[in-house]
C-alpha positions as CSV (number, residue, x, y, z in Angstrom):
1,X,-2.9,-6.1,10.6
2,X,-1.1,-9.1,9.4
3,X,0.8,-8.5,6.2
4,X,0.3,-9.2,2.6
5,X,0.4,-12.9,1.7
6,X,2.1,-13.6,-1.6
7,X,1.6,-17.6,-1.3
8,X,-1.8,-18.1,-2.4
9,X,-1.0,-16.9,-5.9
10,X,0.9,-17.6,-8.9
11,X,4.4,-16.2,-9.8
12,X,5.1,-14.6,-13.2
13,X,8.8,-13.7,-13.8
14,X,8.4,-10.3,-14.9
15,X,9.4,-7.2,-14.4
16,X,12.9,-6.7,-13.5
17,X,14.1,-7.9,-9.8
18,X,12.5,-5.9,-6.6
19,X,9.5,-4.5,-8.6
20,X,6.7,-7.3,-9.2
21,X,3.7,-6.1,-11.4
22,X,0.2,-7.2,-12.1
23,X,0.0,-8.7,-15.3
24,X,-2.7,-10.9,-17.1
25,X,-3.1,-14.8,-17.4
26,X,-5.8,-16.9,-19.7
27,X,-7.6,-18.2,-16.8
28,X,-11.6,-19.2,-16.9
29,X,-12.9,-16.7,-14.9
30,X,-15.4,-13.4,-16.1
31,X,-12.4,-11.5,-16.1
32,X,-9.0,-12.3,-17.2
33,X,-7.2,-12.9,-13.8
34,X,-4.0,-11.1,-13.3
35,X,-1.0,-12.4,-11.6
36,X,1.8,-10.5,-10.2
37,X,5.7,-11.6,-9.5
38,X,6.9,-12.3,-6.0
39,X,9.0,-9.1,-4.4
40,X,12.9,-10.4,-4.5
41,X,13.4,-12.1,-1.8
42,X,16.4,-8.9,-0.3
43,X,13.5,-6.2,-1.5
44,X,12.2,-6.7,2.3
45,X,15.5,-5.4,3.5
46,X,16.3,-2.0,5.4
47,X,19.6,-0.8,3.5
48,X,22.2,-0.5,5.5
49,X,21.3,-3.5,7.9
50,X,24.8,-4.7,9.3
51,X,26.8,-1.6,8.5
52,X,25.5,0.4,11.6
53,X,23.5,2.8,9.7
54,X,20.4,4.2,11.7
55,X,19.5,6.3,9.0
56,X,18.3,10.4,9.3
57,X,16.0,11.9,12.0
58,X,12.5,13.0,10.8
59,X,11.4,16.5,11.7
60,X,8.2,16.6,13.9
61,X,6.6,18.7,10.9
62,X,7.2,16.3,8.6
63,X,6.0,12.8,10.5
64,X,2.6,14.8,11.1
65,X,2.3,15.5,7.1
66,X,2.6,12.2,6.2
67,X,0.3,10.4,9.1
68,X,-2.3,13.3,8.7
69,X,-2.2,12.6,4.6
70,X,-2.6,8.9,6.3
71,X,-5.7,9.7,8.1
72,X,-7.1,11.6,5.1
73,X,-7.0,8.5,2.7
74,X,-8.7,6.7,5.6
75,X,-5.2,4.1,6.0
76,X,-4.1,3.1,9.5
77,X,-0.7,5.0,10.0
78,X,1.2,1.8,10.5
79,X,4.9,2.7,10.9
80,X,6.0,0.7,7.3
81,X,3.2,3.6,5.6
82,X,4.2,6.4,7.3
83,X,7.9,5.2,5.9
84,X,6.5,4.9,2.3
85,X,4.5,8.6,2.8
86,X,7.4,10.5,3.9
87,X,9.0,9.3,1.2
88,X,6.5,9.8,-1.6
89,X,6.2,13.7,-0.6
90,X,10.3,14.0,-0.2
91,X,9.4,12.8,-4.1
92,X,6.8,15.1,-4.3
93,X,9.0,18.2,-3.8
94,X,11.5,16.8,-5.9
95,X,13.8,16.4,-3.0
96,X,16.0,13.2,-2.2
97,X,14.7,10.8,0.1
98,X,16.4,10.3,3.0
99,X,17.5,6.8,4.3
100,X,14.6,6.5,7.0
101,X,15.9,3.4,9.1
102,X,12.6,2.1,10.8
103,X,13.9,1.9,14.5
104,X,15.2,5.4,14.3
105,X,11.6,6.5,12.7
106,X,9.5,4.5,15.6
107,X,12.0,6.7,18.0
108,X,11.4,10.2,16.5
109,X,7.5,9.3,16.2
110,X,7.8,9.0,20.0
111,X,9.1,11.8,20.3
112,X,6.0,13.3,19.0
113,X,3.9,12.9,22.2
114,X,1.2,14.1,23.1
115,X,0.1,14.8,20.0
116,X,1.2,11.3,18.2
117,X,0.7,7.5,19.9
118,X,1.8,5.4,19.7
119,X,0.8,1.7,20.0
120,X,2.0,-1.8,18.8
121,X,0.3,-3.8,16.0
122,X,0.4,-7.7,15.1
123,X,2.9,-8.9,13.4
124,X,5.8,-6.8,15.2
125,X,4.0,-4.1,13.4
126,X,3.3,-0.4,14.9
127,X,0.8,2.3,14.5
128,X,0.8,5.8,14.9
129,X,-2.3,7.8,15.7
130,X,-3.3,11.4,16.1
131,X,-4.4,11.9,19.8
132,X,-7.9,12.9,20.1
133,X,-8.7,12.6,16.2
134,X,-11.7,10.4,15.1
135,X,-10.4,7.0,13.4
136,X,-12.2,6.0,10.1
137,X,-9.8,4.2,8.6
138,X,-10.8,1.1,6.2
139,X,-9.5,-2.4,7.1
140,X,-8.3,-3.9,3.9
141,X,-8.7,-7.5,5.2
142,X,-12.3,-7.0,6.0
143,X,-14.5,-9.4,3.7
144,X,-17.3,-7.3,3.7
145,X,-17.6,-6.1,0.1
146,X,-19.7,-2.7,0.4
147,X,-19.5,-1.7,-3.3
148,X,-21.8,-1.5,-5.7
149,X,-22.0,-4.3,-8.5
150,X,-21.5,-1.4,-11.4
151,X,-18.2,-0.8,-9.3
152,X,-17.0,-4.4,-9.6
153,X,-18.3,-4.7,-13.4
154,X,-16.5,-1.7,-14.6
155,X,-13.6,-2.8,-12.8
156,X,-13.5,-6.3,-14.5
157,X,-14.0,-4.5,-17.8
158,X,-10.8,-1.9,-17.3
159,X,-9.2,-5.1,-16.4
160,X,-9.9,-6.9,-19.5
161,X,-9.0,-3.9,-21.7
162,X,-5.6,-3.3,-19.9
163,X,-3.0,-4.0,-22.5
164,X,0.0,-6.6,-21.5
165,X,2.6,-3.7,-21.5
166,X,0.5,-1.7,-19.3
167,X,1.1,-3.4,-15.8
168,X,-0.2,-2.7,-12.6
169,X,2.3,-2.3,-9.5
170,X,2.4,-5.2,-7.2
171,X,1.0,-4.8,-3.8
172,X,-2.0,-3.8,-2.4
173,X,-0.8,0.0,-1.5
174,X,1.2,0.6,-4.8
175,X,-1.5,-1.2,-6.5
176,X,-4.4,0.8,-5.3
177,X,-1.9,4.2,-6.3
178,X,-1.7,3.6,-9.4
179,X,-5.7,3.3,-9.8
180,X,-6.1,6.1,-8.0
181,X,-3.7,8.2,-10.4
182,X,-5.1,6.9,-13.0
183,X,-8.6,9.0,-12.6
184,X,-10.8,6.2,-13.6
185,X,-14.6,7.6,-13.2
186,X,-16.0,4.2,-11.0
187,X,-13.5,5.0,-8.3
188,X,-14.3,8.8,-8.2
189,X,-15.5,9.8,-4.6
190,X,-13.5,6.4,-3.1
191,X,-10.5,7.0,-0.7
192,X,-7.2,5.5,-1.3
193,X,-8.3,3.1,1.6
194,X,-11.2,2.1,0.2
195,X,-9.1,1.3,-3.1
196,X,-6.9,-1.3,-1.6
197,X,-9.9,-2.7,0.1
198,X,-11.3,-3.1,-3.6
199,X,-7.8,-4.3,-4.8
200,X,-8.1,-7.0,-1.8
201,X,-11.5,-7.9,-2.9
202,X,-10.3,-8.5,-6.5
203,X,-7.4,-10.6,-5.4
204,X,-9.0,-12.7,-2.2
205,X,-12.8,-13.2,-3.5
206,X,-13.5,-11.5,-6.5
207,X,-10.2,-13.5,-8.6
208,X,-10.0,-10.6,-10.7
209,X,-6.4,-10.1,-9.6
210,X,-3.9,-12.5,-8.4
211,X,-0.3,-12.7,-7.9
């Protein structure tokens, strides 16, 4: 899956540098559109790049967490997620994260076999998969919208009542978290998938978010 384009929407400098937010814009649309500052342009950047680090190895036990977790929250265990998942449940412990370089992670996921594949993605991308594990994951860039109108209206109304110093993470994925942590009763039952498909919706064809 190609990555998250930034260039159809509309920068905001806010936030502090590496950590764009959704915020809200007067725009004439049924809900106030948000936009959302560009990522600094070193945020894409692997630490260490040029100094030779290749980062810590990943135990087996702990690469199978994270893409099982994937599988459960029906997103495709593209190597840059399973990257972000081991580190949210390092966080989760209240352990350190380690430096995870992502050649050295693609390596140790190989090492997984048979139980992990791996197989390359568009974009330079990579996936791994559970052998022999049913695949239901939701494709974010699909354009079907499958959702109930009641969904998108309460949606647009949280939206609207969001106050300015109350700012959703930019991003799809960190995007989608922070609804999901936030309980709200018209996503109850919905995947973390099927969140950032919504969150694509609201930025690609609903306009209810923008960056």
């Amino acid at each position: 899956a190609p990555h998250e384009s930034h260039d159809p929407f509309v920068p905001a400098p806010l936030g502090f540098p590496g950590c764009p937010t959704w915020v809200f814009t007067s725009q004439p649309l049924p809900y106030p559109q948000a936009a959302v500052a560009p990522a600094s342009a070193h945020s894409g950047r692997r630490r260490g790049r040029g100094s030779g680090a290749r980062g810590i190895g990943v135990p087996p036990s702990e690469i199978r967490a994270a893409v099982e977790s994937l599988y459960r929250d029906q997103l495709r265990p593209f190597g840059r997620l399973v990257r972000k998942r081991l580190a949210e449940h390092a966080e989760e412990m209240g352990v350190a994260a380690r430096q995870i370089d992502e050649k050295r992670l693609r390596a140790d996921c190989n090492a997984c076999r048979p139980w992990l594949t791996l197989s390359d993605a568009e974009g330079g991308e990579w996936v791994a998969t559970l052998s022999g594990q049913v695949e239901n994951f939701v494709d974010p860039h699909s354009p079907d919208d499958i959702y109930p109108p009641q969904l998108w209206a309460d949606l647009g109304a949280f939206l609207a009542a969001l106050p300015l110093d109350d700012r959703l993470p930019g991003g799809r994925y960190l995007c989608a978290r922070s609804l999901v942590e936030r309980k709200l009763p018209f996503f109850s039952g919905c995947s973390l998938g099927q969140v950032a498909h919504v969150v694509q919706l609201a930025i690609s064809h609903k306009k209810l978010l923008g960056y």
